[in-house]
C-alpha positions in Angstrom: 87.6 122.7 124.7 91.3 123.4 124.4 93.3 125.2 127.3 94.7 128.0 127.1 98.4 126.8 126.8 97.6 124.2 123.8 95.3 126.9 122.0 98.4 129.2 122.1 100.2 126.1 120.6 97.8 125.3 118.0 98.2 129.1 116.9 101.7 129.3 116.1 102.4 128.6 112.1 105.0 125.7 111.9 108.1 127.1 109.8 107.8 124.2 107.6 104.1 125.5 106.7 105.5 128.9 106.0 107.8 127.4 103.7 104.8 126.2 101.2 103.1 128.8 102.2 106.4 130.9 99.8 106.1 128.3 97.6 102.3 128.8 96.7 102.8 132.6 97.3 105.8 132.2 94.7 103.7 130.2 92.2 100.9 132.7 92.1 103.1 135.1 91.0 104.0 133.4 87.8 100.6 134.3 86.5 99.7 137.6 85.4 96.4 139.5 87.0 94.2 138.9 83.9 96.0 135.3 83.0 93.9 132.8 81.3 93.5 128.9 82.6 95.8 128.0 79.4 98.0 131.2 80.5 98.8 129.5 83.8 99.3 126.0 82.6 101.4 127.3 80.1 103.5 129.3 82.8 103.5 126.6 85.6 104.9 124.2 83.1 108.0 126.3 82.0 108.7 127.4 85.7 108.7 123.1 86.4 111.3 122.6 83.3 112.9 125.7 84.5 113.8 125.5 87.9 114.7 122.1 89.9 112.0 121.8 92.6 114.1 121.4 95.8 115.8 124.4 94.8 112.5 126.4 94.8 111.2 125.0 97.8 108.5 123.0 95.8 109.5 119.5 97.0 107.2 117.2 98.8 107.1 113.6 99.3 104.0 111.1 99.9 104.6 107.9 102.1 105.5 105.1 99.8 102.6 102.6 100.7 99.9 105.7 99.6 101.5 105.9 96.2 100.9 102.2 95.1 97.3 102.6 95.2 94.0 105.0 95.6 91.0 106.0 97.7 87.9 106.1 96.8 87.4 109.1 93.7 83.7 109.6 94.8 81.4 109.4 97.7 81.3 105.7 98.3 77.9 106.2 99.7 76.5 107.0 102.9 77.0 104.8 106.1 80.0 103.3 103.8 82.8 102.3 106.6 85.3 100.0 104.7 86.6 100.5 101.5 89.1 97.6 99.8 91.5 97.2 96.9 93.0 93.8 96.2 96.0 93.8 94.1 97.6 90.0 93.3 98.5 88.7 96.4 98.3 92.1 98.3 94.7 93.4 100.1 94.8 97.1 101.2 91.5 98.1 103.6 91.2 101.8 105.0 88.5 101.2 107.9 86.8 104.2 109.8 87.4 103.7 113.6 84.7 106.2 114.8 80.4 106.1 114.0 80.3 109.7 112.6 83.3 108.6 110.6 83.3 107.4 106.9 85.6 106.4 104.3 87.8 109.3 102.9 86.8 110.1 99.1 88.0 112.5 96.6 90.4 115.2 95.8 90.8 116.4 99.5 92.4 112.7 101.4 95.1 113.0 98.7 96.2 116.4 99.3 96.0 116.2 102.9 98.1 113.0 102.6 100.6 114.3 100.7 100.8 117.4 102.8 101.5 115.2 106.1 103.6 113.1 104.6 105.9 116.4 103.4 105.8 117.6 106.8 106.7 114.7 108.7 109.9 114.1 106.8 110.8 117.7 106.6 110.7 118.5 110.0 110.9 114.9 111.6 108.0 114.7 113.8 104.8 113.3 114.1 103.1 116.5 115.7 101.6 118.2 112.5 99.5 121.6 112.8 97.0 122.3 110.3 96.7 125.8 110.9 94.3 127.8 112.5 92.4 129.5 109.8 90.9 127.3 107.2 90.9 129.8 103.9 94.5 130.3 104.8 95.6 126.6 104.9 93.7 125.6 101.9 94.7 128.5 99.9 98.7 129.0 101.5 99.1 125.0 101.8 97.0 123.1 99.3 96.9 125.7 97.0 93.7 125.2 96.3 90.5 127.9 96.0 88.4 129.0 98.8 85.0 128.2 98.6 82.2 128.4 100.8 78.4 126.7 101.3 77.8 122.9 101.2 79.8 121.5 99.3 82.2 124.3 98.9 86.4 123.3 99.6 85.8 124.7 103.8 83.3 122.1 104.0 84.7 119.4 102.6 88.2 119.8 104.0 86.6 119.6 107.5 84.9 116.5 106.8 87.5 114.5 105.0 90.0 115.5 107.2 88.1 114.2 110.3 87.1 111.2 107.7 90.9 110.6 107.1 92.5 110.8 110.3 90.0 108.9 112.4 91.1 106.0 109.7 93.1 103.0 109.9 94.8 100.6 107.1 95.0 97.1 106.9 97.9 95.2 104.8 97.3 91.7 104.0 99.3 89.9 102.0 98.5 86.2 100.9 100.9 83.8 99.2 102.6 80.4 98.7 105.5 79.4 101.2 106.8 76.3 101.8 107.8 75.4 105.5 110.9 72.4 105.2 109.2 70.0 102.8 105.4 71.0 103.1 103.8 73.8 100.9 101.0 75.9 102.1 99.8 79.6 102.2 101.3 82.0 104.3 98.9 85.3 105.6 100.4 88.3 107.2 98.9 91.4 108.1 100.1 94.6 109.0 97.3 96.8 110.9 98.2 101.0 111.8 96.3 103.7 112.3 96.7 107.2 110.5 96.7 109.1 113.4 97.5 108.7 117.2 95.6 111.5 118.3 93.4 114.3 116.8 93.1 118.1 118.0 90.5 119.4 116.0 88.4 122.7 116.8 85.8 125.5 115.5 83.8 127.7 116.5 79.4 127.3 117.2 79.6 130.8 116.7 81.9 134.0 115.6 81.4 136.4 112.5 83.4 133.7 109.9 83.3 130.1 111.9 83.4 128.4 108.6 87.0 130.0 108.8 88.8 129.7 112.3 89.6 126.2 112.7 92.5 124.9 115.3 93.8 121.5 114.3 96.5 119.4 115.1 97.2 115.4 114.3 99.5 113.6 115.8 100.7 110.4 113.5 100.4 107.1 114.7 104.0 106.2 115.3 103.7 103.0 112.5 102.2 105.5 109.8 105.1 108.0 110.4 108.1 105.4 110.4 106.5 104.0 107.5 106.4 107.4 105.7 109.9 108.7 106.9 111.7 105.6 106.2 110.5 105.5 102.4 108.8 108.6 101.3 108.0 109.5 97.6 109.8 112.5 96.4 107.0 114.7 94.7 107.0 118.0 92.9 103.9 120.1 94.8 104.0 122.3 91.2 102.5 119.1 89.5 100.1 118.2 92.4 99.2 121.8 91.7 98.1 121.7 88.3 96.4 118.2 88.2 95.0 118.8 91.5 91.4 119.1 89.8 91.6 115.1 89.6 91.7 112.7 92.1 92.9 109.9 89.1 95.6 112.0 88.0 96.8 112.8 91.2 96.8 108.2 91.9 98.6 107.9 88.3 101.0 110.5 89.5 101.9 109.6 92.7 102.2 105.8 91.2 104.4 107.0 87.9 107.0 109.1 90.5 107.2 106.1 92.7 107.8 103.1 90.0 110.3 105.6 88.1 112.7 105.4 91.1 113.5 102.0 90.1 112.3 101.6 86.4 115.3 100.6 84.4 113.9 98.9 81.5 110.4 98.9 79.6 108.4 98.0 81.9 104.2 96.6 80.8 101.8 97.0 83.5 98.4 95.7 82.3 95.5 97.6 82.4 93.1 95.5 83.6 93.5 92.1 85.9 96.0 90.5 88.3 98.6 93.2 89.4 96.9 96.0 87.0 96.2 99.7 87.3 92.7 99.1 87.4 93.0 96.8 90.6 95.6 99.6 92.3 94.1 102.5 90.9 90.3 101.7 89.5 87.9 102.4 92.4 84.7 103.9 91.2 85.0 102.2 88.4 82.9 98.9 87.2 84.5 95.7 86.8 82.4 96.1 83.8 82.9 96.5 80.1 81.8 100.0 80.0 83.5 100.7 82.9 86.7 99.3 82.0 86.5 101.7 79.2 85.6 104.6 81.0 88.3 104.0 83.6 91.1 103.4 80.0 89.7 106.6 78.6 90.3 108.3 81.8 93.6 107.3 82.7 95.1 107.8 79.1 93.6 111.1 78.9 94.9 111.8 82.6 98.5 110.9 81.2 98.6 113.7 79.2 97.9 116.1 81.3 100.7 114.8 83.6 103.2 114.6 80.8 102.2 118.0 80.3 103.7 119.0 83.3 106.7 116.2 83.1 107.5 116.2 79.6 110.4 113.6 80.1 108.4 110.9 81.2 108.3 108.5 78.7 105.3 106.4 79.0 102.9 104.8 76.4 100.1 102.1 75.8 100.9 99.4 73.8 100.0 98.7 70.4 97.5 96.9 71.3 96.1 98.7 74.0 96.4 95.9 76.6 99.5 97.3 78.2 101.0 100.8 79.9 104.2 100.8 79.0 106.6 102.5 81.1 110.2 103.2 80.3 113.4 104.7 82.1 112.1 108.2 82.7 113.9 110.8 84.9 112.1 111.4 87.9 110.1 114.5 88.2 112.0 115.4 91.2 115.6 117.0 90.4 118.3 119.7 91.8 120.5 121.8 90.0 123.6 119.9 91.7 
């Protein structure tokens, strides 16, 4: 139970939360009362082309190593504690650290993720409050609809959120070194946790306890200098309107962090060594249906991004062996 002094903490709304909290408040008014899905799409998209996102308070970021590759889309399975992705000569594990623990799957980790990450660099610290109302943070923060029951959004954002920051990640990269005249194979590994500590509270009982939640995550102090010192700038507008996806939010993520650096045409193959299926595929068979479930998917995906950044230029080959990517503007821009 908390103590009086850090439940009065835990109550107070960060200023950085109030400034999403405008943002989403802001976006919700694009739409009219009676506005159709394709209504809002239509409006969310001419709001992104017309106004530069850190001048609307829309800007976010996601820590670097997040955006190079993704978590679980589904429910791994129950009793599941270690999930892997092997990429070349890099191995990313995410490994629960507590028995009632899991891995984190699904829409959820990724918002959360990116919503931590945009808070630690926008106001510097690894203290993050969550809020203490649950409808509000989900609908204010995320942006995201309020549901209740089983599996409705309160439900699962208190169990992936537990799931996620009761986490750690392991790095391990393997490769080819030569030490004066003798060649051999070099390992290093990079272990941190996601969170230092975790504050997390509701209620047995109260008229809405699905509701009242107190929460507050402190970063583990790796995770946080590894977010700060190279965060992903990301539009929140986007993450809004492919939020429905847990793909489409990877392939985004992924597309705004290589087009920081993309200067040329760049082919990333779909599938094998240093591919978008090995960063990107969980979920997905390493076989031939599956390949071609996870190809239909991710092209299809694509366009729903580009819908939302029309100026990214980026196409499968001829042959459809290849994801071409070429020099795109990122989808992060001022008016200065």
């Amino acid at each position: 139970m908390h103590t009086g002094s850090r439940s009065t903490a835990a109550r107070k709304e960060p200023k950085s939360a109030t400034k999403m909290a405008r943002h989403i408040k802001r976006q919700d008014s694009l739409f009219p009362e009676m506005a159709t899905k394709l209504d809002k799409r239509l409006a969310l998209r001419q709001d992104i082309l017309d106004f530069p996102s850190q001048d609307i308070g829309s800007m976010g970021h996601i820590a670097r190593l997040l955006a190079q590759f993704g978590l679980p889309h589904s429910n791994p399975g129950e009793g599941i504690t270690s999930y892997k992705r092997e990429n070349g000569d890099l191995t990313i594990r995410i490994n629960s650290l507590v028995e009632d623990g899991g891995v984190p799957w699904g829409i959820l980790p990724r918002l959360i993720l990116a919503y931590v990450s945009s808070q630690a660099v926008l106001k510097k610290t690894k203290t993050i409050h969550l809020g203490t109302n649950l409808s509000t943070f989900l609908r204010d923060e995320l942006g995201m609809a309020v549901t209740g029951g089983k599996n409705g959004t309160v439900t699962r954002m208190k169990e992936q959120a537990y799931r996620l920051f009761t986490s750690s990640i392991t790095i391990i990269r393997k490769g080819k070194d030569t030490v004066g005249t003798t060649t051999g194979t070099r390992r290093m590994v990079g272990m941190m946790n996601i969170a230092d500590t975790i504050d997390m509270w509701e209620p047995q009982t109260g008229k809405n306890p699905d509701e009242i939640w107190q929460s507050t995550i402190v970063l583990d102090d790796r995770f946080y200098q590894a977010t700060v010192r190279a965060a992903v700038p990301i539009d929140w507008r986007i993450v809004n309107g492919i939020q429905n996806s847990p793909l489409a939010l990877d392939l985004y993520f992924w597309l705004t962090y290589r087009m920081k650096t993309n200067d040329k045409k760049t082919p990333i193959r779909f599938f094998g060594e240093n591919s978008i299926y090995e960063q990107l595929g969980c979920g997905y068979a390493n076989t031939r249906s599956g390949r071609y479930a996870f190809k239909k998917k991710t092209l299809t995906q694509l366009e729903e991004i580009k819908f939302y950044w029309p100026s990214l230029h980026v196409h499968a080959s001829d042959d459809g062996e290849y994801l071409n990517l070429f020099p795109s503007p990122t989808s992060v821009s001022s008016s200065s």
